[in-house]
C-alpha positions in Angstrom: -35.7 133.5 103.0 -37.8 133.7 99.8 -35.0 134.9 97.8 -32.4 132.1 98.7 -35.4 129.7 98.5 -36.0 130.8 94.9 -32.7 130.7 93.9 -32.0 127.0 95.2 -35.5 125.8 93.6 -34.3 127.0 89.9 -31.0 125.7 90.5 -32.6 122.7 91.3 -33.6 122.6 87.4 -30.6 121.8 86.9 -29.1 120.0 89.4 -30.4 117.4 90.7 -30.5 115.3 93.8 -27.5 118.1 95.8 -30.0 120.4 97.5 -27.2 120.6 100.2 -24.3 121.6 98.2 -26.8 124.3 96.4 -27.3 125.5 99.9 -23.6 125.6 100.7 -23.3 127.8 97.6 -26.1 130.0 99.0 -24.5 130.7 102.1 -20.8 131.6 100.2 -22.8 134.0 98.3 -24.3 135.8 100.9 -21.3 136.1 102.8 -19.7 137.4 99.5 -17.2 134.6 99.9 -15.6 131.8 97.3 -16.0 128.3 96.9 -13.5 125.4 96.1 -15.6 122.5 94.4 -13.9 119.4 94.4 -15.0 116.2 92.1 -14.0 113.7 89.8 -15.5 114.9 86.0 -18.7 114.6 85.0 -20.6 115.1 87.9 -21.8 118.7 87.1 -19.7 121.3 88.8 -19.8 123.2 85.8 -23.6 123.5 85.6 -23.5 124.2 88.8 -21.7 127.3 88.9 -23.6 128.4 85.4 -27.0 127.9 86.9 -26.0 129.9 89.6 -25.1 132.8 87.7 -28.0 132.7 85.3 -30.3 132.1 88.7 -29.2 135.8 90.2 -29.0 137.7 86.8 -25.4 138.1 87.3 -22.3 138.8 84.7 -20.5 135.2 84.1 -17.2 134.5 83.0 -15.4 131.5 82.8 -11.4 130.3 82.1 -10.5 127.0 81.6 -7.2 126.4 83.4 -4.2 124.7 81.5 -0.4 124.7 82.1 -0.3 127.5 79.6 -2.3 130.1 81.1 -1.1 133.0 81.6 -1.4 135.2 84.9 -2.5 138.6 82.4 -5.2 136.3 81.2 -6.8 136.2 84.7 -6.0 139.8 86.3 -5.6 141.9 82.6 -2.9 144.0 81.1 -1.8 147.3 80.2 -1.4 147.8 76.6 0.4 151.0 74.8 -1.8 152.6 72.4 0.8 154.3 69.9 -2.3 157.2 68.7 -2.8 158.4 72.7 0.8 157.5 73.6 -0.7 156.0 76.6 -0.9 152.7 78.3 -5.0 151.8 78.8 -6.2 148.7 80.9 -7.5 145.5 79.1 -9.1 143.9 81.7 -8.8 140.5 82.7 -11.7 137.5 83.4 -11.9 139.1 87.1 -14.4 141.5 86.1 -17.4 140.3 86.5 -19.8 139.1 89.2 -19.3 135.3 89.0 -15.6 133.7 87.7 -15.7 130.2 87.0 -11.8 129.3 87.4 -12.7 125.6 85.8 -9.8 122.7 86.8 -8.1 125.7 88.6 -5.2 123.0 89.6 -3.7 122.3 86.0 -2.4 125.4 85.4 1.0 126.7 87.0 1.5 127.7 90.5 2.3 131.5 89.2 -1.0 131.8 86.9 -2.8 130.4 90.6 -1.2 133.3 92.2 -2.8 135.9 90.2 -5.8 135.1 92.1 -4.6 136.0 95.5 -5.2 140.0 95.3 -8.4 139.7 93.8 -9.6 136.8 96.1 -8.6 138.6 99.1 -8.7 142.5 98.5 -11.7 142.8 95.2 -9.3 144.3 93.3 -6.2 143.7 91.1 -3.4 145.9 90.4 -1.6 146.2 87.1 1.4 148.1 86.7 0.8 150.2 90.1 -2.6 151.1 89.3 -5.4 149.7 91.2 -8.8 148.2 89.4 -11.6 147.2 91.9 -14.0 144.0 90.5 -17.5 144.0 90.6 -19.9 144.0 93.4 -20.6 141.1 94.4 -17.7 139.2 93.4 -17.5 135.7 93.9 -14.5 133.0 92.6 -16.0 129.5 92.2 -12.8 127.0 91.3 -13.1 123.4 90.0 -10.7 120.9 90.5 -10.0 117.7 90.0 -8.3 115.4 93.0 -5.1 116.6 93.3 -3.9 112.4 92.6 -4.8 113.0 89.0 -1.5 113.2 86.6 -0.6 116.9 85.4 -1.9 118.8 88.2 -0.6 121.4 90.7 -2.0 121.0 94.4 -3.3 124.4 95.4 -0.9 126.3 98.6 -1.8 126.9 101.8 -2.3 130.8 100.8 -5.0 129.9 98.6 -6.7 127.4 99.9 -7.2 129.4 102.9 -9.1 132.1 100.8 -12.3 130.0 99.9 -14.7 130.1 102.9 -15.4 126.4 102.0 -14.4 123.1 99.8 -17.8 121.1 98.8 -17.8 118.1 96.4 -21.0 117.1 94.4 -20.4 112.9 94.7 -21.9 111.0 92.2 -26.0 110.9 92.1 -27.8 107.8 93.3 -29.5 105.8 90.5 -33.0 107.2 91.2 -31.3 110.9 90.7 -29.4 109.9 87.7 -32.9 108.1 86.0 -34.7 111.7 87.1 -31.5 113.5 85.5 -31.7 111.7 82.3 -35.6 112.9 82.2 -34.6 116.2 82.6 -32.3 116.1 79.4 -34.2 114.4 77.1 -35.4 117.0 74.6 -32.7 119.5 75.8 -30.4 121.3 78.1 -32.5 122.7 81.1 -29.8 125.0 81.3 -30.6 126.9 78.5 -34.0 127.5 79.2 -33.3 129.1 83.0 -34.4 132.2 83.8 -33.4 134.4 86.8 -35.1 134.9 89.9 -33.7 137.3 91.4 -30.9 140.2 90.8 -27.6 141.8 92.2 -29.6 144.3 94.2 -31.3 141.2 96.0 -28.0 139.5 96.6 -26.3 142.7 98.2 -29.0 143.7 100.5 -28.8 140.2 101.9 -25.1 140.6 102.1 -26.0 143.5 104.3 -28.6 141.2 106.7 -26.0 139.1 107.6 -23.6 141.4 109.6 -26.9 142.2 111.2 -27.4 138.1 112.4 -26.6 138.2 116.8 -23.7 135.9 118.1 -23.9 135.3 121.6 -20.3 135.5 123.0 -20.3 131.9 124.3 -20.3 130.9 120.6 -17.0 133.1 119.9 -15.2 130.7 122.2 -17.0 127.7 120.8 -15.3 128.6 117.6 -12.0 129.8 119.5 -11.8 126.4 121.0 -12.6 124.3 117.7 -10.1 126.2 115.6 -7.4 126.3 118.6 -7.6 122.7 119.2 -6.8 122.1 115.1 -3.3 123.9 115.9 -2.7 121.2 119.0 -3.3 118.0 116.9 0.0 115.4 116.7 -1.2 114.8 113.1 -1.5 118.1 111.9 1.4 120.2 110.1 -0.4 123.5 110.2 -4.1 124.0 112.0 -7.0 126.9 110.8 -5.7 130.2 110.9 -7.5 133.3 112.4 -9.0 133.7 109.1 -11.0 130.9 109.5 -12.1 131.4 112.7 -13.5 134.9 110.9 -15.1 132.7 107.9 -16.6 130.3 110.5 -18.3 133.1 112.7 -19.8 134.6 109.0 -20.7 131.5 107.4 -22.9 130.5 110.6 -24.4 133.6 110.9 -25.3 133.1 106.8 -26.9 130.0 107.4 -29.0 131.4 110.0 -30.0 134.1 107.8 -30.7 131.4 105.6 -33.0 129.6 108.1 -35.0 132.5 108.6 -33.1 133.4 112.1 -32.2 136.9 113.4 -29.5 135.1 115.7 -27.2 131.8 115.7 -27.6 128.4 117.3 -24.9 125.8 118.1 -26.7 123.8 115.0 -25.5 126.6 112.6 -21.9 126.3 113.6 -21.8 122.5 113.6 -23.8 123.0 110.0 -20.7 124.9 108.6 -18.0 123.2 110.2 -16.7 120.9 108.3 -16.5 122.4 104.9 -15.3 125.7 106.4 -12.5 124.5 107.8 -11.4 120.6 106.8 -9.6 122.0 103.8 -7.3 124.6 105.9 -5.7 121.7 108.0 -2.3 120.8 106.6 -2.0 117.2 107.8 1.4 115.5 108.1 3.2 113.0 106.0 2.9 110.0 107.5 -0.9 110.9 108.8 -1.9 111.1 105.3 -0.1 108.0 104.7 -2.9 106.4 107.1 -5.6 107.7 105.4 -6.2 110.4 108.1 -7.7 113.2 106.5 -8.6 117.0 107.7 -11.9 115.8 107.7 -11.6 113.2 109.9 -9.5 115.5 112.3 -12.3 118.2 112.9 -15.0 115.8 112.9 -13.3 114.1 115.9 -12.6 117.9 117.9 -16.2 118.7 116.8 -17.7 115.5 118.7 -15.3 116.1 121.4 -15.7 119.7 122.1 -18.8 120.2 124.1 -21.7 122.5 123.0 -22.1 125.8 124.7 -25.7 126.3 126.7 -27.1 130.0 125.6 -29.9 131.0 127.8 -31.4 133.4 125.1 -30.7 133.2 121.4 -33.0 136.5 120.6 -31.1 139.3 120.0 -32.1 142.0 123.2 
């Protein structure tokens, strides 16, 4: 698609050396979904998420996390106005396009709450009126590894509302020496320009419900996400929402490929960081450095790949 291509190629400005997490973000967008990035500091998540919105023209906000945050900051307030004698909405960060909830894991559990209407519903209600965010609306979180001191693993409930969990990793030292270039005279940042718009993003929104699924590749997912609930080392498996997130975020990346229908490839594509995060993996597991990760991977290489006779949509 020359849109998405665009996009990733000015983000690319930017960030350099992750094509594949750029793409991830791509296919999150398009299926009007939100993203979990997960890194040690300094590797860029923050640019990241600003190229982004400066790449589709979108409105940007950004709230920096701490233990003092307060759940009114996120969603917004009612406040009485003494001249009207009537209560009139302040909103909150949550109105806009693109929220950067930056180190989303060191503030309380209560201020991460505030997030679960909005994530879920694209609205928040204050005081028993509702408030519906913009069009697209998209939550991009930082955190930090939840090991670090003075921060507050994420709960099953949220975690489960991001379609995926990506991680830049740390650039190899030919795109470090290429990202030192990039900054010498100034911040690329500040110099990029958009190449596309909201009405570009929501029309491609629309394309993807039109992507054909053959059947078979329902019960491909089926199995995959039934077989996470039947593990010994797993405490709770994906829920039906990720089977739903899986079935979109393949048909995304087949939009994304240029396809009018999906392939095996796609689903294996999203996989792993549509669902890894959603396993809650026992105690002692952990303990044997068994992650989620390595769970799926194995059902994924165990589960075999349905054979569709006709991929084109009749």
């Amino acid at each position: 698609m020359k849109t998405l291509d665009a996009i990733v190629q000015n983000m690319e400005k930017v960030i350099v050396g992750k094509r594949d997490v750029i793409e991830l973000l791509m296919v999150a967008l398009l299926c009007d979904a939100h993203v979990l990035i997960e890194d040690v500091p300094g590797v860029g998540k923050t640019s990241l998420v600003s190229a982004l919105a400066k790449s589709i023209q979108a409105s940007f906000q950004r709230i920096q996390f701490t233990p003092d945050t307060m759940p009114s900051d996120i969603t917004g307030f009612s406040m009485y106005h003494p001249k009207t004698g009537e209560f009139q909405y302040v909103p909150g960060v949550v109105m806009t396009h693109l929220l950067l909830a930056d180190e989303i894991n060191r503030t309380s559990p209560k201020t991460q709450a505030s997030l679960l209407e909005v994530m879920e519903e694209k609205q928040v209600t204050i005081d028993g009126t509702t408030y519906p965010v913009p069009k697209p609306f998209m939550v991009l979180a930082t955190q930090n590894p939840i090991e670090y001191l003075g921060t507050f693993p994420l709960p099953e409930a949220q975690l489960d509302r991001f379609l995926m969990k990506v991680s830049l990793g740390y650039p190899s030292p030919e795109e470090e020496m290429r990202m030192l270039g990039f900054f010498h005279h100034k911040d690329p940042l500040s110099t990029l320009t958009p190449v596309a718009d909201i009405k570009d993003i929501l029309y491609l929104q629309e394309q993807v419900n039109q992507i054909h699924m053959d059947p078979s590749l329902y019960k491909y997912i089926i199995t995959i996400v039934s077989k996470t609930r039947e593990q010994e080392d797993v405490r709770l498996g994906v829920s039906p929402r990720g089977s739903l997130f899986l079935a979109k975020a393949s048909r995304a990346w087949a939009l994304y490929q240029g396809r009018s229908y999906v392939i095996p490839d796609d689903i294996k594509k999203m996989i792993l960081p549509v669902l890894s995060h959603r396993l809650v993996v026992k105690q002692e597991a952990l303990i044997k450095k068994r992650t989620g990760k390595d769970i799926v991977c194995n059902i994924m290489e165990s589960t075999p790949i349905p054979l569709v006779n006709a991929y084109e949509k009749k």
